[in-house]
C-alpha positions as semicolon CSV with decimal commas, in nm:
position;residue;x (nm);y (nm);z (nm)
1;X;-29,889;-2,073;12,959
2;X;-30,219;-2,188;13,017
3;X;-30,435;-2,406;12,849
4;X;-30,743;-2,242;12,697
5;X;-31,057;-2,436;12,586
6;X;-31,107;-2,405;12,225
7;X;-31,388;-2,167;12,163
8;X;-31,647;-2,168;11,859
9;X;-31,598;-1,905;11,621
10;X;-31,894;-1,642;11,628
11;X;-32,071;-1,609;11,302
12;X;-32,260;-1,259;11,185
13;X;-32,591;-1,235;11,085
14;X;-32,501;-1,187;10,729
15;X;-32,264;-1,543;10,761
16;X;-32,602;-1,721;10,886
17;X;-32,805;-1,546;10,674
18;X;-32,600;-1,650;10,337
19;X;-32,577;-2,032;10,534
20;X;-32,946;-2,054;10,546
21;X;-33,014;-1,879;10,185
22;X;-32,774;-2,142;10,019
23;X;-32,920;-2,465;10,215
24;X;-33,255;-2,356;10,071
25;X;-33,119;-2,303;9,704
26;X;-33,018;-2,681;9,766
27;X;-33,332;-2,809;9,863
28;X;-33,565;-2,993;9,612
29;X;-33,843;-2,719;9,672
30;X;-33,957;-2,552;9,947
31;X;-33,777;-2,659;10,271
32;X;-33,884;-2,661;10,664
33;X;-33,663;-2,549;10,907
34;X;-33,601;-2,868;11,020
35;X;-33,459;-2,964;10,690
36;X;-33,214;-2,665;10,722
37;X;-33,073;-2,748;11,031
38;X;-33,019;-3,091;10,921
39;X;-32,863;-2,982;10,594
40;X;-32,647;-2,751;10,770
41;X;-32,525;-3,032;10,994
42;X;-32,703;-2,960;11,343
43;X;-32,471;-2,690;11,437
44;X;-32,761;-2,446;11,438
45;X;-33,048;-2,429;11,723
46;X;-33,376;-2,456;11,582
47;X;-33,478;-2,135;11,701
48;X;-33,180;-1,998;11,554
49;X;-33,284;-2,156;11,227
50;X;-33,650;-2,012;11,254
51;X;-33,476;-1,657;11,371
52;X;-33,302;-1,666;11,028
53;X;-33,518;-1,743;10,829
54;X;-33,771;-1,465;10,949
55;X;-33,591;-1,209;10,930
56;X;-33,513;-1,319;10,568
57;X;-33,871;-1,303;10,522
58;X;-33,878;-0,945;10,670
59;X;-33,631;-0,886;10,401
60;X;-33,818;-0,997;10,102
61;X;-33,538;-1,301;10,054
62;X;-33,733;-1,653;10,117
63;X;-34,132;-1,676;10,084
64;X;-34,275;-1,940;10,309
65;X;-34,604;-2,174;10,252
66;X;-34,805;-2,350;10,536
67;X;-34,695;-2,686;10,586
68;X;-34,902;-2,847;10,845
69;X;-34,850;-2,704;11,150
70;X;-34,466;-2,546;11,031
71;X;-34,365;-2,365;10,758
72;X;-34,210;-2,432;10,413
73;X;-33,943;-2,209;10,303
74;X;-33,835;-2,090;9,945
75;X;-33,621;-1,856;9,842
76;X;-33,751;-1,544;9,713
77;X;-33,468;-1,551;9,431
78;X;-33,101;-1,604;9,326
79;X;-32,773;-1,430;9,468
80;X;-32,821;-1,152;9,200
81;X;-33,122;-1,102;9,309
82;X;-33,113;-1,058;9,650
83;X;-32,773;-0,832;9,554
84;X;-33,022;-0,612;9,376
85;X;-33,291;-0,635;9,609
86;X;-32,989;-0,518;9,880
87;X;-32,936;-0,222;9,674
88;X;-33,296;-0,095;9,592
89;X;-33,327;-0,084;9,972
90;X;-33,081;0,136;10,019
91;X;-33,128;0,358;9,763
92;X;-33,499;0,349;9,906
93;X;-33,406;0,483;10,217
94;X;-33,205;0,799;10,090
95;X;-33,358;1,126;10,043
96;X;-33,195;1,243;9,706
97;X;-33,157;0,898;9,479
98;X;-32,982;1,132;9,202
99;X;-32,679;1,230;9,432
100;X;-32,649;0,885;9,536
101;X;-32,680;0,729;9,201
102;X;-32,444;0,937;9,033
103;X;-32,236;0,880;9,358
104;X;-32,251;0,520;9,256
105;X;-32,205;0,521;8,885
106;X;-31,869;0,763;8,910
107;X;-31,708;0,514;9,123
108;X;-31,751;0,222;8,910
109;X;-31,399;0,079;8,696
110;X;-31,414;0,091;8,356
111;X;-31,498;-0,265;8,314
112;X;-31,833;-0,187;8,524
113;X;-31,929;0,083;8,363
114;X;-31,910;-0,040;7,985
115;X;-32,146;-0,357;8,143
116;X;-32,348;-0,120;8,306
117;X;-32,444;0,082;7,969
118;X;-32,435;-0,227;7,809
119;X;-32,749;-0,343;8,030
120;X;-32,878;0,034;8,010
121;X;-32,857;-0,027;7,603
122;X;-33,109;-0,304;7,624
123;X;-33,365;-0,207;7,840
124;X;-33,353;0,067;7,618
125;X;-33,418;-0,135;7,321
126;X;-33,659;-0,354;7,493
127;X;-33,865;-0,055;7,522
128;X;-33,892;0,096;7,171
129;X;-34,147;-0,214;7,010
């Protein structure tokens, strides 16, 4: 049997993405990437770090200030949030919403569903002032 070198474990973009999101909800305010690679213990290129966090920035997830010559990153709001934010996006990018939210709502458990008219039950009552 021969002895194999042990390899690092390739994370997804999604892993990284979630890594990066939760350093920032860490931070004291708006974070550089620099501070991100350091929080996440160096195991993360720079340019990996700056990759990241762009693309969460394509994605509406982290908002980012000038900060000298770098960048100061925030995130754009919490894990529900972005969960949401996840969901409007696909539901953007399909043709009939109706068919997919009715899709949607008939798969949900009962627990869901009750919480889900629940919600529907305020904004309902929100709107009759």
């Amino acid at each position: 049997m021969t002895d194999h070198p042990q390899r690092a474990r390739r994370r997804g973009q999604g892993e990284l993405e979630a890594l990066v999101l939760s350093a920032l909800r860490e931070a004291d305010g708006p974070a550089t990437a620099g501070w991100v690679q350091e929080h996440l213990g160096g195991d993360l290129a720079y340019t990996t770090v700056i990759t990241i966090l762009t693309r969460l920035l394509t994605k509406g997830a982290v908002t980012r200030e000038r900060a000298g010559r770098s960048f100061a990153w925030t995130p754009a709001s919490d894990q529900a949030g972005l969960a949401a934010h996840k969901m409007r996006r696909v539901l953007d990018g399909e043709s009939d919403r109706g068919a997919v939210l009715a899709s949607f709502v008939t798969g949900l458990g009962p627990d869901d569903e009750r919480l889900l008219r629940e919600l529907l039950g305020r904004v309902e009552g929100e709107g009759e002032d």
